[in-house]
Backbone as CSV, one residue per row, in Angstrom:
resi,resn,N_x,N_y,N_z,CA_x,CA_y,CA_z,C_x,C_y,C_z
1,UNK,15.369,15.511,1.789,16.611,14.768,1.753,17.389,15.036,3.046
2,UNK,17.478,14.020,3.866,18.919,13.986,4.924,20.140,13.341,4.581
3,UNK,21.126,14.217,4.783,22.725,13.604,5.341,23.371,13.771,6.041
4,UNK,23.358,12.858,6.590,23.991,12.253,7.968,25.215,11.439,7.472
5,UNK,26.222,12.292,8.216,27.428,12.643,8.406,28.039,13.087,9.564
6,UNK,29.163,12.449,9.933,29.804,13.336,11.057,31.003,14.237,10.781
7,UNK,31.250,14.100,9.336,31.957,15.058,8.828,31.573,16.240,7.820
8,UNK,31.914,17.289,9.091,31.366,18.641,8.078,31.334,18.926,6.406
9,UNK,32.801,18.833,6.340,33.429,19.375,4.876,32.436,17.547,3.763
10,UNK,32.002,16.427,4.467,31.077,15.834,3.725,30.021,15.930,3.509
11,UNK,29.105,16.469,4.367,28.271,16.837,4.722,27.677,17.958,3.459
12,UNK,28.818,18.892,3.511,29.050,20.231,2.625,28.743,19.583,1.486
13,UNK,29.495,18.843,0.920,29.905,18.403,-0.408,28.923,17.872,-1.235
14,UNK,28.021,16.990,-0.011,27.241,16.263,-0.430,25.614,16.844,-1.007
15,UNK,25.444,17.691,0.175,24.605,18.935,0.183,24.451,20.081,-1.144
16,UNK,25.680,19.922,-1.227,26.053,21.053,-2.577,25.661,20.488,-4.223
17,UNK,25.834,19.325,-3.716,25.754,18.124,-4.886,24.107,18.248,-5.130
18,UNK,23.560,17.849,-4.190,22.005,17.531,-3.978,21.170,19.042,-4.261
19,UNK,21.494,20.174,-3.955,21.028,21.347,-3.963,21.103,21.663,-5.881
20,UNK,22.169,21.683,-5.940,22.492,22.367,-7.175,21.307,21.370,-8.255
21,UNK,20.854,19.927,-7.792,19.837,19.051,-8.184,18.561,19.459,-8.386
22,UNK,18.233,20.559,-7.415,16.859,20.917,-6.762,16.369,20.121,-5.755
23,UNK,17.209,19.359,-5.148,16.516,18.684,-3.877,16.516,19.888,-2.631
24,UNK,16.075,19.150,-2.034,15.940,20.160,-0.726,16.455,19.556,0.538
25,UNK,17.400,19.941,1.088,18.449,18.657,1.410,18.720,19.534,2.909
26,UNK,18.946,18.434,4.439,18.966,19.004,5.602,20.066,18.024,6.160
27,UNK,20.948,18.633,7.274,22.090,17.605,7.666,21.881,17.477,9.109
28,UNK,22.371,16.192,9.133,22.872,15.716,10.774,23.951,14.942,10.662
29,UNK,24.910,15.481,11.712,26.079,14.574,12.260,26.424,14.197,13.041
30,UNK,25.215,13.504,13.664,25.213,12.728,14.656,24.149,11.413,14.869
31,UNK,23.940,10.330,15.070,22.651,9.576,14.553,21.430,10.338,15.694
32,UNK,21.816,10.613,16.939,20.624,11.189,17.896,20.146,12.481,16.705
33,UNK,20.986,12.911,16.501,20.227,14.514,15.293,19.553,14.132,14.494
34,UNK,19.832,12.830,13.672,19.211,11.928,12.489,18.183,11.520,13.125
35,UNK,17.729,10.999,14.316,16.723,10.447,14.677,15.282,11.871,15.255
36,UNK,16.385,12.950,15.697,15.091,13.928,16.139,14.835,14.579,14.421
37,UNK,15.888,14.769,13.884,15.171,15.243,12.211,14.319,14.455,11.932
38,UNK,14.028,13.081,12.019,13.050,11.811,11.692,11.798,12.030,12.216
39,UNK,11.819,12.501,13.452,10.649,12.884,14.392,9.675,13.930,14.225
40,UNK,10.489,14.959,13.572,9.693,16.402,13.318,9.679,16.182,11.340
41,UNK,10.406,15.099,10.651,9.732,15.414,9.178,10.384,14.539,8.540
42,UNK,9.653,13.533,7.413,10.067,12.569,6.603,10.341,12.985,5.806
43,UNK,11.833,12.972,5.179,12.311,13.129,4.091,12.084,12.260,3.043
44,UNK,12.864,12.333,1.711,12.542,11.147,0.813,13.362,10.282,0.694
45,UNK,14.789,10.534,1.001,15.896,9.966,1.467,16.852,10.095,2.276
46,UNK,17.255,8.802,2.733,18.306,9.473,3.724,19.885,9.493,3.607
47,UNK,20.941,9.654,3.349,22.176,8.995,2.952,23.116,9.076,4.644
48,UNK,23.506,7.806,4.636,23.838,7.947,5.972,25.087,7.170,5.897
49,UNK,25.922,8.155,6.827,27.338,7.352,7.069,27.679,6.269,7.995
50,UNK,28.265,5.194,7.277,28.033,4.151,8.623,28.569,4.175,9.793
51,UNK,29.963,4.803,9.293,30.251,5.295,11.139,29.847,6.776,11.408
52,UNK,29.368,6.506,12.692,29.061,7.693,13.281,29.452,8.257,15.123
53,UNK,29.804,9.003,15.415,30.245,9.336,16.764,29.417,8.935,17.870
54,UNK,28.373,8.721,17.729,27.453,8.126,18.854,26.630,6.931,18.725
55,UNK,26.885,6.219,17.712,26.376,4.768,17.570,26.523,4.215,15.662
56,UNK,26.075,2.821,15.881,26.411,2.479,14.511,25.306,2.633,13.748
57,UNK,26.175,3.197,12.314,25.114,3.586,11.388,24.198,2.379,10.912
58,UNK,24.891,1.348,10.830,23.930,0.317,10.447,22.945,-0.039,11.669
59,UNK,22.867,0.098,12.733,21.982,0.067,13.748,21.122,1.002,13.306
60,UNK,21.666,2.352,13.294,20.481,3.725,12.308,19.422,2.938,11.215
61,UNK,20.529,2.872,10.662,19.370,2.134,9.103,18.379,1.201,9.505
62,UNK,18.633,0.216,10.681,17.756,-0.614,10.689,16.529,-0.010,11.590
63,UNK,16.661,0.896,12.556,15.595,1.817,12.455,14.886,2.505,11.934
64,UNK,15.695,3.045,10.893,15.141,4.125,9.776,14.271,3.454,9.165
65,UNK,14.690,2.380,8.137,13.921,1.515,7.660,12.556,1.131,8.413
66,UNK,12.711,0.359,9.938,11.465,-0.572,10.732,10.628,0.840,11.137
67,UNK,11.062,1.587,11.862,10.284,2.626,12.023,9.974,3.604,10.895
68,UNK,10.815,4.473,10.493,10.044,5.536,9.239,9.720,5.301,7.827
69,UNK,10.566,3.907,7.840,9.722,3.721,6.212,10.665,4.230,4.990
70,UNK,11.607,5.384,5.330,12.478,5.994,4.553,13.507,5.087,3.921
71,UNK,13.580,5.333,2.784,15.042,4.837,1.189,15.916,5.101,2.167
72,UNK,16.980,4.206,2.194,18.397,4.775,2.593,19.378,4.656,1.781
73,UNK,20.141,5.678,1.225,22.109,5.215,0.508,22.578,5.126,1.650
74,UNK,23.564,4.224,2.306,24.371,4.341,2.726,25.443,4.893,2.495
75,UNK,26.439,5.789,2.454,27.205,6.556,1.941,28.245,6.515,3.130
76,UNK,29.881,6.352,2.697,30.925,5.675,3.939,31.995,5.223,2.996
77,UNK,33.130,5.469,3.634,34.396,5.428,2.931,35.021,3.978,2.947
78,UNK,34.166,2.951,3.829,34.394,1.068,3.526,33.438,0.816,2.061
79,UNK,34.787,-0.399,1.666,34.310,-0.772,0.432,33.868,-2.365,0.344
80,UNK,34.755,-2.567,1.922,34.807,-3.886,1.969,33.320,-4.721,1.227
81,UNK,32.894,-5.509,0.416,32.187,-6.657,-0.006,31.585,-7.047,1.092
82,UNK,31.807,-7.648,2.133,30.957,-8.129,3.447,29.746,-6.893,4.073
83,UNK,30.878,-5.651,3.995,30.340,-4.673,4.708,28.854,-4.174,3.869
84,UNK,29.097,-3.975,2.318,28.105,-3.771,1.525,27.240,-4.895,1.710
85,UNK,27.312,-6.015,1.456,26.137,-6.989,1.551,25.301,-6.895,2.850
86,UNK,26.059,-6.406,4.265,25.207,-6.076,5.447,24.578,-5.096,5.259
87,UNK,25.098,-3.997,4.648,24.313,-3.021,4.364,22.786,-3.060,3.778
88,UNK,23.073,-3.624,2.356,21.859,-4.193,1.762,20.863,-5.530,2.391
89,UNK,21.738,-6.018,2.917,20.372,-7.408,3.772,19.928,-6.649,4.782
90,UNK,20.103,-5.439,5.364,19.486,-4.368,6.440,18.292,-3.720,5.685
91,UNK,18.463,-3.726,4.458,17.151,-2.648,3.918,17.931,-1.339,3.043
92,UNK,19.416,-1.595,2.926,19.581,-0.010,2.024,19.468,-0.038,1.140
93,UNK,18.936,1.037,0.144,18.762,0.687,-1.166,19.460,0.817,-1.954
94,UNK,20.701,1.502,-1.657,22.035,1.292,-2.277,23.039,1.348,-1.654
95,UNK,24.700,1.903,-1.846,25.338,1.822,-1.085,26.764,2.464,-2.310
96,UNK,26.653,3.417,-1.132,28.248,4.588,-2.665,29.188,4.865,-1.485
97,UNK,30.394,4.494,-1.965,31.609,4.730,-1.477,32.385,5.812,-1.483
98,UNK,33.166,6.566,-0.856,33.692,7.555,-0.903,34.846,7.555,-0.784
99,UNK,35.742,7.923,-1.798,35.604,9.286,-2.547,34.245,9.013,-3.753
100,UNK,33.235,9.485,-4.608,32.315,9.414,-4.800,31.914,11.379,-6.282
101,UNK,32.037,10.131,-7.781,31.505,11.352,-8.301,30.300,12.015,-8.087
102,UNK,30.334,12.983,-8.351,29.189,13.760,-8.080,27.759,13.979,-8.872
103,UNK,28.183,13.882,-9.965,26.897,12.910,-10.648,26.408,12.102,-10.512
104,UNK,27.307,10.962,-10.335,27.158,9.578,-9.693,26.166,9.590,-8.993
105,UNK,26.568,10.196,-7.610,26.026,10.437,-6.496,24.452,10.914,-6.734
106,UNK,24.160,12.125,-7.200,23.103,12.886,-7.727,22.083,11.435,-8.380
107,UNK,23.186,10.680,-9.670,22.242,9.947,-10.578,21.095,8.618,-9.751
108,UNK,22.348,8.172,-8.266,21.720,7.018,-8.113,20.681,7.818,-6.585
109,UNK,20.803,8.496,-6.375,19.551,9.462,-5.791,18.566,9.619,-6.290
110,UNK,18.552,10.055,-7.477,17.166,10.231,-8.365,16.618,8.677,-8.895
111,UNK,17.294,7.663,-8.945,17.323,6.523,-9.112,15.959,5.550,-7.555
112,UNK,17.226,5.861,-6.617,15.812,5.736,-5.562,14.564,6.714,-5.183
113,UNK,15.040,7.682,-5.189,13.466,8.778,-5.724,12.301,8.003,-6.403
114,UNK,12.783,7.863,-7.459,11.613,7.364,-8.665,11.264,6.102,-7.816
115,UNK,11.908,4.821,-7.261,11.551,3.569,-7.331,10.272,3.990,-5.827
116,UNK,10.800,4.904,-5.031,10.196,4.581,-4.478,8.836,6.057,-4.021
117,UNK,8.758,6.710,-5.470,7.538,7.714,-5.439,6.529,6.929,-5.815
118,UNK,5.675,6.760,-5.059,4.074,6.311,-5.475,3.711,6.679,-7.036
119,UNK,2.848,5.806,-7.623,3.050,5.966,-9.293,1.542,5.105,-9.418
120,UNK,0.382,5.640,-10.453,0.182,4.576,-10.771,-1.140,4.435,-10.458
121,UNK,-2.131,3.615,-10.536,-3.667,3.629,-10.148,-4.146,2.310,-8.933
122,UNK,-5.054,2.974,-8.254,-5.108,2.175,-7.334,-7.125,2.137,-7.774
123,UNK,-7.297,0.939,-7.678,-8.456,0.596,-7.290,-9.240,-0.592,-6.285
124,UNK,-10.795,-0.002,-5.621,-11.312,-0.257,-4.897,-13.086,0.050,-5.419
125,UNK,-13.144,-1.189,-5.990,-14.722,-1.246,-6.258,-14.649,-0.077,-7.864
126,UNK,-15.732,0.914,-7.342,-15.655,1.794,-8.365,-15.074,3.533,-8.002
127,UNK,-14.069,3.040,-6.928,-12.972,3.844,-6.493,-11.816,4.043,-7.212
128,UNK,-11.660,5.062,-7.860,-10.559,5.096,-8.803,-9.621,6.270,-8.279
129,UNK,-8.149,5.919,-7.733,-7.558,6.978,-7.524,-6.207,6.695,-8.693
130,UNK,-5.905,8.186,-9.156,-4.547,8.113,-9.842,-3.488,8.780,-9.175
131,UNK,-3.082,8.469,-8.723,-1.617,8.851,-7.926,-0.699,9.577,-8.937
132,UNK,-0.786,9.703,-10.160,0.014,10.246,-11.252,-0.260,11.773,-11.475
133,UNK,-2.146,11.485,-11.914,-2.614,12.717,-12.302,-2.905,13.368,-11.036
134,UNK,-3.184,12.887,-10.002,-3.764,13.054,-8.396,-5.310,13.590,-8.957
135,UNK,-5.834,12.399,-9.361,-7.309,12.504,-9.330,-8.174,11.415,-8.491
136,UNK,-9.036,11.322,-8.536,-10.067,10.530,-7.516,-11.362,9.843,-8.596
137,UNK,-12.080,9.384,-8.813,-13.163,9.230,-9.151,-14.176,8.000,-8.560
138,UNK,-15.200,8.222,-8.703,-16.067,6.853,-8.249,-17.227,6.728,-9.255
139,UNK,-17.158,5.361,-9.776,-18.197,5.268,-10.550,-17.924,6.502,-12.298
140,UNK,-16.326,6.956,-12.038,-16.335,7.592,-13.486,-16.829,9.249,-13.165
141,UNK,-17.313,9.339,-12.174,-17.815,10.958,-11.645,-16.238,11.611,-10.850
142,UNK,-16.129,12.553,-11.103,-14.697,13.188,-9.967,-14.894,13.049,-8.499
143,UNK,-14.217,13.487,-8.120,-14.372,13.535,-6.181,-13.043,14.528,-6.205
144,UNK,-13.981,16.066,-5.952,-12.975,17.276,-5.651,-12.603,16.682,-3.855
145,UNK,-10.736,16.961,-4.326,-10.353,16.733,-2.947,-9.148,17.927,-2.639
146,UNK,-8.606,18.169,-1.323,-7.929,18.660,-1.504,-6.555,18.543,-1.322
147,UNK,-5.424,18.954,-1.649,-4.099,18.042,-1.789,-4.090,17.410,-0.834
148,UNK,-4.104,17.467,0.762,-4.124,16.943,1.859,-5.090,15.786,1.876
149,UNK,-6.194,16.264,1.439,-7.080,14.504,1.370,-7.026,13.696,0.803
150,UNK,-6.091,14.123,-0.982,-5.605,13.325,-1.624,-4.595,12.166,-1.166
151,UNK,-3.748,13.142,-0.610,-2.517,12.385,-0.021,-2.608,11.412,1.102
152,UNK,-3.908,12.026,1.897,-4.241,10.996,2.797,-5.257,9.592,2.388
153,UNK,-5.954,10.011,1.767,-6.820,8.939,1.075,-5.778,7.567,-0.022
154,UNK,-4.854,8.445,-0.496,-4.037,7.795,-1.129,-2.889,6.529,-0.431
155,UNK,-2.443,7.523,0.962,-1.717,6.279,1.950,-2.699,5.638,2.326
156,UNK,-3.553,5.623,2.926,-4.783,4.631,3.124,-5.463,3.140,2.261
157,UNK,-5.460,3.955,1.489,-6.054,3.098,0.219,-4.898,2.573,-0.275
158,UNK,-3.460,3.067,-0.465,-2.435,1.693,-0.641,-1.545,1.363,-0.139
159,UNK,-2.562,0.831,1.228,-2.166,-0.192,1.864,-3.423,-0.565,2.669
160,UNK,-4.260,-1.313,1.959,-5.647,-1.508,2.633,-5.611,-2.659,3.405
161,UNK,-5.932,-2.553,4.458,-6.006,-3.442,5.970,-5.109,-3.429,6.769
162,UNK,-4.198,-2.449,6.235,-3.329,-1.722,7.321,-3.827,-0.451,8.313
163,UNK,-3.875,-0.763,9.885,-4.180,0.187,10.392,-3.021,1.293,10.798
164,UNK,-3.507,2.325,10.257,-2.517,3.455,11.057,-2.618,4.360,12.016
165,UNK,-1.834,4.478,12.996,-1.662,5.030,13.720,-2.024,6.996,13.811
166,UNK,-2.598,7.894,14.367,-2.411,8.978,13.801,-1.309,9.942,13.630
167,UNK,-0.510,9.332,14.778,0.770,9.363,14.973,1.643,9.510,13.304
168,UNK,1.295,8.083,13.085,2.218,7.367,11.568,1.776,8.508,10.491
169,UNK,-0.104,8.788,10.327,-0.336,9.529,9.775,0.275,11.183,9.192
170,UNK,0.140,11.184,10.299,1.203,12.746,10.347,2.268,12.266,9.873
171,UNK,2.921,11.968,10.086,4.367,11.222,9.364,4.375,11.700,7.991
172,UNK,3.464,10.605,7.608,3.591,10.349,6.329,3.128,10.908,5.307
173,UNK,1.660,11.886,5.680,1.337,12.537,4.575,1.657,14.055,5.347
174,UNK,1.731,14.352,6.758,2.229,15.835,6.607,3.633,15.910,6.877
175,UNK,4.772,14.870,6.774,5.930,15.127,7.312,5.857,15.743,8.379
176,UNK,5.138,15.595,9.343,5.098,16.145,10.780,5.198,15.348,11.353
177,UNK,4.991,15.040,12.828,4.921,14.653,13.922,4.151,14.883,15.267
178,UNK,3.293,14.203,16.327,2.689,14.739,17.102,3.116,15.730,18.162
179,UNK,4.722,15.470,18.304,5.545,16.736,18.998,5.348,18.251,18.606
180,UNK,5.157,18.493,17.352,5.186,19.633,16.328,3.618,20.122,15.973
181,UNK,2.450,19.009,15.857,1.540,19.511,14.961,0.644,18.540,16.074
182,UNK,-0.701,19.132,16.027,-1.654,18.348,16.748,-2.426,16.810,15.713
183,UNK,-2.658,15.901,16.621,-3.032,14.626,15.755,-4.969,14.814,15.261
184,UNK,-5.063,15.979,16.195,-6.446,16.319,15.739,-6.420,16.855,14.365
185,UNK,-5.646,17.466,13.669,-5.539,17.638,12.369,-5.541,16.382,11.260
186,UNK,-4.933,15.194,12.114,-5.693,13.898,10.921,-7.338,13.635,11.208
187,UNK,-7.437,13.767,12.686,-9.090,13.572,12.265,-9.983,14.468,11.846
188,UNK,-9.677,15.701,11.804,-10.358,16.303,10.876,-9.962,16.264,9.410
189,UNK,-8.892,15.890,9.024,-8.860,15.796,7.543,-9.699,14.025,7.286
190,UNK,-9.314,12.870,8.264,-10.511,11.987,8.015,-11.736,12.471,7.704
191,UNK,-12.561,13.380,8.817,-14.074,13.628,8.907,-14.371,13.995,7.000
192,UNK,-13.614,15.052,6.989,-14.116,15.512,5.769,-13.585,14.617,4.393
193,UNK,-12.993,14.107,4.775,-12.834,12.903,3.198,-13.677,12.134,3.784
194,UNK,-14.086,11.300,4.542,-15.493,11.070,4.788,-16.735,11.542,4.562
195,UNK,-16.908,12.741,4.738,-18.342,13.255,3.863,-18.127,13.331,2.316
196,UNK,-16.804,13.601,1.492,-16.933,13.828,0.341,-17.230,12.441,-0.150
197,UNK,-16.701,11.538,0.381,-16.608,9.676,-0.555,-18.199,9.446,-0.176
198,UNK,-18.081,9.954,0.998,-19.840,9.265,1.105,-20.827,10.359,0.576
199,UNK,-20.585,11.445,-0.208,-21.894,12.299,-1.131,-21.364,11.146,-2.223
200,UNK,-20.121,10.910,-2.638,-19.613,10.034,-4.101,-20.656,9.229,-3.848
201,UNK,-20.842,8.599,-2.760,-21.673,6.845,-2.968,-20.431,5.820,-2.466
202,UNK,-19.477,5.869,-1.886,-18.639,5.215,-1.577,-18.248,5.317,-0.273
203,UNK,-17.137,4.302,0.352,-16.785,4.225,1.611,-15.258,4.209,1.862
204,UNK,-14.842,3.114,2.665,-13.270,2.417,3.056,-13.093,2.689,3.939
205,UNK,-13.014,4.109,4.956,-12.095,4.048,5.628,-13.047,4.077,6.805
206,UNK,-12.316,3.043,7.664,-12.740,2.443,9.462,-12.415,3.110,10.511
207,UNK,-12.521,3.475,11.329,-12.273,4.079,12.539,-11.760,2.432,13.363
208,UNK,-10.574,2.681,13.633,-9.825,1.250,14.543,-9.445,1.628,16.128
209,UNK,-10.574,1.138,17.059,-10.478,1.681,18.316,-9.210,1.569,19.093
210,UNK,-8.412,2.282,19.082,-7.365,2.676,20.115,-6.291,2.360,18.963
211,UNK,-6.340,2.720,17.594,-5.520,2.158,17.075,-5.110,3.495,15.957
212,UNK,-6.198,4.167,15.440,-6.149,5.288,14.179,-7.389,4.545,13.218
213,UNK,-6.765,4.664,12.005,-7.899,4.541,11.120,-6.924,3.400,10.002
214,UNK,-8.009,2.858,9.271,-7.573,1.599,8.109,-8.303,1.816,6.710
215,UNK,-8.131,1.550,5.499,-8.747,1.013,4.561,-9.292,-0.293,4.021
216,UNK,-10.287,-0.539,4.356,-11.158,-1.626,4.001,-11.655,-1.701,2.497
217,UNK,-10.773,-2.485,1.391,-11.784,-2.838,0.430,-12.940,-3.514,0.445
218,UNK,-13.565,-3.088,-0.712,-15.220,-3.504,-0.921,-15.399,-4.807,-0.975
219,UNK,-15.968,-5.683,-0.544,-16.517,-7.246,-0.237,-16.870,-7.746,-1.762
């Protein structure tokens, strides 16, 4: 969880709110701080104030969104009707005003949490992954993986014929970044979910020259 804020004592408040939740919650008050926190680790949400001391928050969001992919609350002491509807035709997924209960706050957090935690079964031929139980199977047999290959096999596979970047990779299943962590660590976690799907009897994933890697469903 990030909040981004340029005010301390909100910042505090908000933090205190989210903690006492069990989230695990990190601040910036500034959008350049919001953008290097983005760089070194994807949170699950972001709540961001629309004004901010070094540029506009709604300019933020529409990055946050095109580039990292991340839920945003907007969170900001305008109530104005115009201002909320820009908010939301940008991509936020909600939008709480301040002053702001604290449950409230907490409830519609856990609210975008859920909508947007992966849930659910994905299939490909006789590729069966459950994203719920975090199991794998092919053909009804298991496929021991390990959390990391899960997670990677899992962004892959839902979103098949999307190529990713290894860059994006890191992102997304190690909350890292290539600044922080080497990108040779996605291709070795490829190589070896590659030998395990192919002892299964199965395939998907492409090597995309100058590009990362994709999931290809079965013909």
């Amino acid at each position: 969880m990030l909040v981004v804020d340029d005010r301390a004592d909100v910042r505090s408040t908000v933090a205190d709110v989210l903690r006492l939740e069990g989230f695990d919650v990190s601040e910036a008050a500034t959008a350049s701080a919001a953008r290097a926190h983005l760089e070194r680790a994807r949170p699950d949400v972001v709540l961001l104030d629309v004004v901010m001391p070094d540029g506009d928050g709604l300019e933020l969001l529409g990055l946050i969104r095109s580039r990292y992919g991340v839920p945003v609350i907007l969170l900001t002491a305008r109530g104005e009707e115009h201002e909320r509807v820009e908010g939301l035709d940008l991509g936020a997924d909600d939008y709480v005003v301040k002053p702001f209960p604290p449950r409230e706050l907490a409830a519609r957090v856990r609210s975008v949490v859920r909508r947007h935690r992966p849930a659910g079964l994905l299939r490909h031929g006789g590729l069966v992954i459950d994203r719920d139980a975090r199991t794998v199977t092919v053909d009804g047999r298991p496929v021991e993986l390990t959390a990391k290959e899960f997670d990677l096999l899992a962004t892959l596979a839902g979103t098949p014929g999307r190529s990713w970047s290894r860059a994006e990779l890191l992102r997304a299943v190690w909350r890292s970044s290539p600044e922080w962590q080497s990108e040779s660590t996605v291709t070795e976690h490829v190589r070896r979910l590659r030998q395990k799907l192919d002892r299964a009897g199965t395939a998907g994933i492409t090597t995309v020259r100058g590009a990362g890697y994709r999931f290809d469903t079965a013909p």
